[in-house]
N, C-alpha and C positions, 0 to 999 in steps of 0.2 A: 210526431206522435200519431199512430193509427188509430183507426174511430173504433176498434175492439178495446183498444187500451184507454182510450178517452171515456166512453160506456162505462167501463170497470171500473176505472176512478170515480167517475160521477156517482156509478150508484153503490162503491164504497163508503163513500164521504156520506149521501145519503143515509146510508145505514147507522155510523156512528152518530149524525145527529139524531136520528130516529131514536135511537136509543138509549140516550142522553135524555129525550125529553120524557120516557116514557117511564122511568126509572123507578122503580119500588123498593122498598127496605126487603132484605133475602131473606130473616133471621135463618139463617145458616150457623152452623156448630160444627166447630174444627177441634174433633179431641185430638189426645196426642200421639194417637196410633197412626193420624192422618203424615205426620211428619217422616216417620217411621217410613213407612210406606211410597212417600218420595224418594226418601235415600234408599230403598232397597231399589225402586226403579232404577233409580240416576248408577247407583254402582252394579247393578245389572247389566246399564246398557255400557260403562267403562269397559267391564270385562268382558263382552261379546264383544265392542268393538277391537278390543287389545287380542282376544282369540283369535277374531276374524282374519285381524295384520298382523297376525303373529311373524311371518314370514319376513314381509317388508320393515316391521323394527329391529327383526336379526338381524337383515340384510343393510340395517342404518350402523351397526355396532359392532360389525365384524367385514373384513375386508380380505378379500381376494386378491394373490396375486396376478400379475396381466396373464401366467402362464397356465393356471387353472383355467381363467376365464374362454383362454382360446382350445383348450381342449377339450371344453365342453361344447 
């Protein structure tokens, strides 16, 4: 293990205890538009990422013969 990586755990571990001990009540309020608003992210980022590979799930679901392939 390298002493960059070793550092970075210690003062991970560090941190989560620190913050364990120092811990307050949030009152925080999650209405119900907050939910909303996850699932627009979350199927936001589905369909960017399904745009992005559009190409590569074609290319999973349609197949080429060998003679195509080498004439291109």
């Amino acid at each position: 293990m390298s002493l960059k990586l070793r550092y970075f755990a210690v003062t991970a571990v560090l941190f989560v205890a620190l913050a364990c001990t120092f811990e307050r009540q949030a009152y925080a309020y999650v209405d119900p538009g907050s939910s909303l608003l996850i699932f627009q992210t979350l199927s936001a980022l589905v369909t960017g990422a399904l745009f992005y590979l559009r190409r590569r799930i074609k290319a999973l679901f349609t197949r080429q013969s060998a003679s195509n392939k080498s004439a291109e």
